[in-house]
SERO-4910 file (N, C-alpha, C, O; in steps of 0.05 Angstrom, whole numbers):
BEGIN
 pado doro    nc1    nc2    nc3   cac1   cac2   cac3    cc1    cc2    cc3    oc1    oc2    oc3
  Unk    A    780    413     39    770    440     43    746    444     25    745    433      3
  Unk    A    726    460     34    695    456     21    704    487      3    712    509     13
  Unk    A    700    480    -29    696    492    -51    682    525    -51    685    545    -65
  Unk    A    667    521    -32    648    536    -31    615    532    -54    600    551    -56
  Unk    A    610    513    -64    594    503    -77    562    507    -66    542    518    -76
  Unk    A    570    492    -39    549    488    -22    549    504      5    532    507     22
  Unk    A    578    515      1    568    534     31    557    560     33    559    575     14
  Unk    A    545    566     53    520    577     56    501    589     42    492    612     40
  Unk    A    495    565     29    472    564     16    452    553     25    435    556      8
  Unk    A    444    540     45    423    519     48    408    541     65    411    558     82
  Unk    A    386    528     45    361    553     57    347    532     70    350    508     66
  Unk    A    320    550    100    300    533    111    288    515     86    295    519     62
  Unk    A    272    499     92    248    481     81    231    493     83    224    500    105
  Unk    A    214    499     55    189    508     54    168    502     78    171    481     91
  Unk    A    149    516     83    124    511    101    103    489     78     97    488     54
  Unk    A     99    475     98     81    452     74     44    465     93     41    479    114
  Unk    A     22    452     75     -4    465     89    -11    463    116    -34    470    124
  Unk    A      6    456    130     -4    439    154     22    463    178     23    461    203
  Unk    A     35    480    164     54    497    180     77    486    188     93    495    205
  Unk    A     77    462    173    109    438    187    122    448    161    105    455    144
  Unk    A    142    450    156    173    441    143    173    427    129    161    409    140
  Unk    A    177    419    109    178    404     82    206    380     90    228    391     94
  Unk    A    205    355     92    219    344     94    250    340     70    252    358     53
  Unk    A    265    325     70    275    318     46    256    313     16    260    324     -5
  Unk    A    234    295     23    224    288     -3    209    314    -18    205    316    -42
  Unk    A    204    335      3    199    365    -17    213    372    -34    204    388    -51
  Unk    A    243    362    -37    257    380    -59    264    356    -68    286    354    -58
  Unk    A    258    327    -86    268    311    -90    272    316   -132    257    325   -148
  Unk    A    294    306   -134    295    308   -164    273    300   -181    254    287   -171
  Unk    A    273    306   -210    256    294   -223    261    262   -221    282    249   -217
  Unk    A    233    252   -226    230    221   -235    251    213   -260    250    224   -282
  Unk    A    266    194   -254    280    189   -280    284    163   -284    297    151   -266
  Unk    A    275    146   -308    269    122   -315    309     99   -305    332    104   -312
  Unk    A    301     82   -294    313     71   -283    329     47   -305    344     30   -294
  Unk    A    325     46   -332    329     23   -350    361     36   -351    365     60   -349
  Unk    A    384     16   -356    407     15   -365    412     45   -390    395     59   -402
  Unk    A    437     45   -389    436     71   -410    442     61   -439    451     78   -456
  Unk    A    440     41   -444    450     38   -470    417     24   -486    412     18   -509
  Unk    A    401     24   -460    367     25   -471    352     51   -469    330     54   -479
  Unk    A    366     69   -456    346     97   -464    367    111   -479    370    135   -474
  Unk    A    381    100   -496    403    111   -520    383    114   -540    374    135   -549
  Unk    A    377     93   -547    353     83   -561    330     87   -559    325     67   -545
  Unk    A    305     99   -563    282    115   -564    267     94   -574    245    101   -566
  Unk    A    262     69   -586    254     45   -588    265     26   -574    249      8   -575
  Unk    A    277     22   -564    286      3   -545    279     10   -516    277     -5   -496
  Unk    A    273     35   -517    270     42   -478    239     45   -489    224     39   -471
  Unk    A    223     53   -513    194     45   -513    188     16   -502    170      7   -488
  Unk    A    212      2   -514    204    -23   -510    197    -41   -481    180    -56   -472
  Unk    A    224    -25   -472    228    -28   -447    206    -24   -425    199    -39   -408
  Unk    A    197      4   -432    169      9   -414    146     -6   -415    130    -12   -396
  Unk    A    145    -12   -451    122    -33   -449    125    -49   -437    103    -54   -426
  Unk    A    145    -67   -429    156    -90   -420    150    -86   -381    141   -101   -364
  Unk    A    160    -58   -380    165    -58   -352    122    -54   -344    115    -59   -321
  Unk    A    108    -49   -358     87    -38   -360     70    -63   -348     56    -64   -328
  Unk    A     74    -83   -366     52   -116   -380     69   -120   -349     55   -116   -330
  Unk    A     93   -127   -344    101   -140   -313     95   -125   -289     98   -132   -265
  Unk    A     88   -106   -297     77    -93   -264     48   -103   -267     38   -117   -250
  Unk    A     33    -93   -291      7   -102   -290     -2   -129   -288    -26   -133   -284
  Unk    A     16   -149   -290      7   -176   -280     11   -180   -257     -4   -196   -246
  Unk    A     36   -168   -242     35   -174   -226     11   -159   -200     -4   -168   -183
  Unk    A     15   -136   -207    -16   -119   -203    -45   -139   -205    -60   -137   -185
  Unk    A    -55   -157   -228    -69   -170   -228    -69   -195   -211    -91   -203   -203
  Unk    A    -43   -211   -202    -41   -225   -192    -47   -220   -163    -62   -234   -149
  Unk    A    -31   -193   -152    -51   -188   -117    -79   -181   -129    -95   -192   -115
  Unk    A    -91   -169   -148   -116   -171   -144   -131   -196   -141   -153   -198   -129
  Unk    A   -118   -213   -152   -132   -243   -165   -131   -258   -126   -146   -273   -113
  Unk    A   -110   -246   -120   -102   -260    -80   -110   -241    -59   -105   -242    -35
  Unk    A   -124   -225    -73   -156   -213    -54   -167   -223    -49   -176   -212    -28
  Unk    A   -181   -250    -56   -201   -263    -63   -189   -293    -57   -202   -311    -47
  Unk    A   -164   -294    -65   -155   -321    -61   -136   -327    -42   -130   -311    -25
  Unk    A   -125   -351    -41    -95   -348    -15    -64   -334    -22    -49   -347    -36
  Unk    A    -58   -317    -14    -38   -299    -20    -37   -278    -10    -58   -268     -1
  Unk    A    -12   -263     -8     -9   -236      7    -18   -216    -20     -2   -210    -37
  Unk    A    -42   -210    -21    -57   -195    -44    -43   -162    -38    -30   -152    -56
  Unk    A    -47   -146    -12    -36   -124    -17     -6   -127    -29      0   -116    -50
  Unk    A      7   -141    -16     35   -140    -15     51   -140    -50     72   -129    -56
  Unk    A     35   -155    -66     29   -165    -91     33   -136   -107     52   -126   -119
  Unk    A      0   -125   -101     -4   -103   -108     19    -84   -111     32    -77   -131
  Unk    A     20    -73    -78     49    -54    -80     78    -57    -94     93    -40   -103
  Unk    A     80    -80    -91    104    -93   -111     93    -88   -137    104    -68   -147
  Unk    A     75    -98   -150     74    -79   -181     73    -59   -184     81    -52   -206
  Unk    A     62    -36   -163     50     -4   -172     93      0   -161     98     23   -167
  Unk    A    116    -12   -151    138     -6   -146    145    -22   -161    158    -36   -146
  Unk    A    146    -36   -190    155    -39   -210    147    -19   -235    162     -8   -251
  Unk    A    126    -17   -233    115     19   -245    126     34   -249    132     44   -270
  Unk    A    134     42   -219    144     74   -203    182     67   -214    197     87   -213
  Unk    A    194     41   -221    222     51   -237    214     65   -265    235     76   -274
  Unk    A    197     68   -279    189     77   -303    170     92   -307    167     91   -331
  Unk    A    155    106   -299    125    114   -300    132    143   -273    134    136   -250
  Unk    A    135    169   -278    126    192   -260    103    189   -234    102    196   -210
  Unk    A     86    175   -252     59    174   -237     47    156   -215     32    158   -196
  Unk    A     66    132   -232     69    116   -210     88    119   -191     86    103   -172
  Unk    A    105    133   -190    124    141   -168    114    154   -151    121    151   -127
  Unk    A     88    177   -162     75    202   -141     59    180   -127     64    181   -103
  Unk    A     43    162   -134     19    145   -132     38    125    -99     29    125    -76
  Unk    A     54    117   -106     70     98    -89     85    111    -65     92    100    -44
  Unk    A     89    135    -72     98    154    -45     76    165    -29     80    172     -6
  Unk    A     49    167    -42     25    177    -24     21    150    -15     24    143      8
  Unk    A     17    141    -26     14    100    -12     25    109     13     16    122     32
  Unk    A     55     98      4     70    103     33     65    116     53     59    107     75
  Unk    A     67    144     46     49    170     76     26    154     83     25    149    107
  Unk    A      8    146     70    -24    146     72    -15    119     98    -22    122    122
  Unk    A      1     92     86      6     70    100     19     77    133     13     64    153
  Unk    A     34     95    130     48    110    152     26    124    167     20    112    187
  Unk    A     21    134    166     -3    146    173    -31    132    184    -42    139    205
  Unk    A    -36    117    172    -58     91    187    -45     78    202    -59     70    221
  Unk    A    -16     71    205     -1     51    219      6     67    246      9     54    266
  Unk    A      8     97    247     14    117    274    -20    116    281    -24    111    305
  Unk    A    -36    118    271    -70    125    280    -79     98    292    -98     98    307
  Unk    A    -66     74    285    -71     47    292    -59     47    321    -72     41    341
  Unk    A    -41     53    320    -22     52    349    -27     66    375    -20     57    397
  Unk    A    -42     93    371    -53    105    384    -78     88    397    -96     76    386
  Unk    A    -71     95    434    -79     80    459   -112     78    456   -128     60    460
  Unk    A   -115    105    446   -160    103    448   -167     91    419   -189     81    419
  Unk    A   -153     89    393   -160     76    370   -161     38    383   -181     25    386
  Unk    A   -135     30    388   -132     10    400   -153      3    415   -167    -16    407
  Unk    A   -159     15    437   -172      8    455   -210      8    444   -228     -2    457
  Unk    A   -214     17    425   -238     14    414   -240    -11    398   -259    -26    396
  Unk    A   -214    -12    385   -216    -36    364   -220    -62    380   -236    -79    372
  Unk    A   -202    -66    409   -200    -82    417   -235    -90    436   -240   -111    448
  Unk    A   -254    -65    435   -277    -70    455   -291    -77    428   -296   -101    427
  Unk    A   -298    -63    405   -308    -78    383   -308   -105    372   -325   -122    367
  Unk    A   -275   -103    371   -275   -141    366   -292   -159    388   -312   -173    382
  Unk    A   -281   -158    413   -286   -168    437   -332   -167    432   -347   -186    433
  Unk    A   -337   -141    428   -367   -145    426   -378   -159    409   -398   -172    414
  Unk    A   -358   -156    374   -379   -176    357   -360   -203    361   -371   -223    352
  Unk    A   -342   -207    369   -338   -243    378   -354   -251    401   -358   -275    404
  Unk    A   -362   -237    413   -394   -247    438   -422   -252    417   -438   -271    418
  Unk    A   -424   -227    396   -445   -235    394   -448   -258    377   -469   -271    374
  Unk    A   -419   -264    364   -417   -286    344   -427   -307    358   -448   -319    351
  Unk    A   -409   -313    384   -406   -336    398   -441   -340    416   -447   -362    425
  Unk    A   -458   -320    417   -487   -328    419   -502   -338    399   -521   -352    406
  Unk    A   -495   -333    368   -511   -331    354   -497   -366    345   -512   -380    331
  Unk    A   -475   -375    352   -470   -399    351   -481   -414    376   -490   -437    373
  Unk    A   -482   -404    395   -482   -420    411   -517   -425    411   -520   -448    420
  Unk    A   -535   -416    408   -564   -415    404   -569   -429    379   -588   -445    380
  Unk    A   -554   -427    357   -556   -449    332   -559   -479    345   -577   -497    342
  Unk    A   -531   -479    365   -522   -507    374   -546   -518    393   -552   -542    393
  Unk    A   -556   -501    407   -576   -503    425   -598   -512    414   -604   -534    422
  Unk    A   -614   -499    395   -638   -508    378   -636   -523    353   -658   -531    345
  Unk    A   -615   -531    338   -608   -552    324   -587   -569    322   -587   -587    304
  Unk    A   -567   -565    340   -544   -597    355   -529   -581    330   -528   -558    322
  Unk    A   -518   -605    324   -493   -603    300   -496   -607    279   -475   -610    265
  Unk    A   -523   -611    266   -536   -612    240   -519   -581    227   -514   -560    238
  Unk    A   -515   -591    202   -514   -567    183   -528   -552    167   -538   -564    148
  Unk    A   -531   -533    168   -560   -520    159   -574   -528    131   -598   -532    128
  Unk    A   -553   -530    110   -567   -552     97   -578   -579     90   -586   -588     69
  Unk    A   -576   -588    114   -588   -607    125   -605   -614    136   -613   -637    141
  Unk    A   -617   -586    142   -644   -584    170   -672   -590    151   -678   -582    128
  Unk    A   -684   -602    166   -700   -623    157   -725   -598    177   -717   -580    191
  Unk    A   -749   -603    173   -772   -584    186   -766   -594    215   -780   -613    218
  Unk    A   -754   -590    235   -750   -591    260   -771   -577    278   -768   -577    303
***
């Protein structure tokens, strides 16, 4: 039998700017550091801890940056440290939940039939013009490599 604790109490969800309803994540609790309790007992030990949790997000943070550039899933990298962060850090929690919307959000605008359908006539136009601008290389200098071309 319900206490009465929670009954009728539940009010609508705020209007958010856009005139929609505030989902669950509108009323979500404070951020609260995720380390064991017998390290935030300790006020030096859960410093420690953060530093700790801090230097391993940021490497690993450095490491997708470093596989931007190199072979590796570089975003994926990334988000995995700024969500090693976000167990410790407020900011990185706000920072990693707009990620998310923002990712959500390009991924529904991606899917949409006229976005699609442009991406797909764009690609399609600069792989033509690629494939002229090779194919006219091949035409006026064979299979020589361009640092190779000799005054032809």
């Amino acid at each position: 039998m319900n206490t009465g604790s929670d009954h009728g109490t539940h009010e609508s969800a705020p209007a958010g700017p856009d005139g929609a309803t505030a989902g669950p994540d509108a009323q979500e609790a404070p951020h609260v550091s995720k380390a064991p309790a017998f390290i935030k007992a300790n006020r030096s030990l859960h410093l420690s801890w953060q530093v700790g949790v801090f230097v391993v997000g940021l490497a690993v943070i450095g490491a997708g940056i470093a596989m931007l550039v190199l072979p590796g899933p570089g975003w994926v990298a990334i988000f995995a440290g700024l969500a090693i962060w976000a167990t410790e850090f407020a900011w990185a929690h706000l920072v990693l939940r707009w990620t998310k919307r923002k990712v959500s959000e390009a991924a529904q605008k991606a899917l949409d039939p006229k976005v699609r359908r442009r991406n797909i006539i764009l690609t399609s136009v600069g792989l033509a013009i690629a494939g002229a601008l090779i194919g006219f290389y091949l035409w006026k200098y064979g299979l020589t490599l361009p640092w190779n071309l000799k005054d032809q």
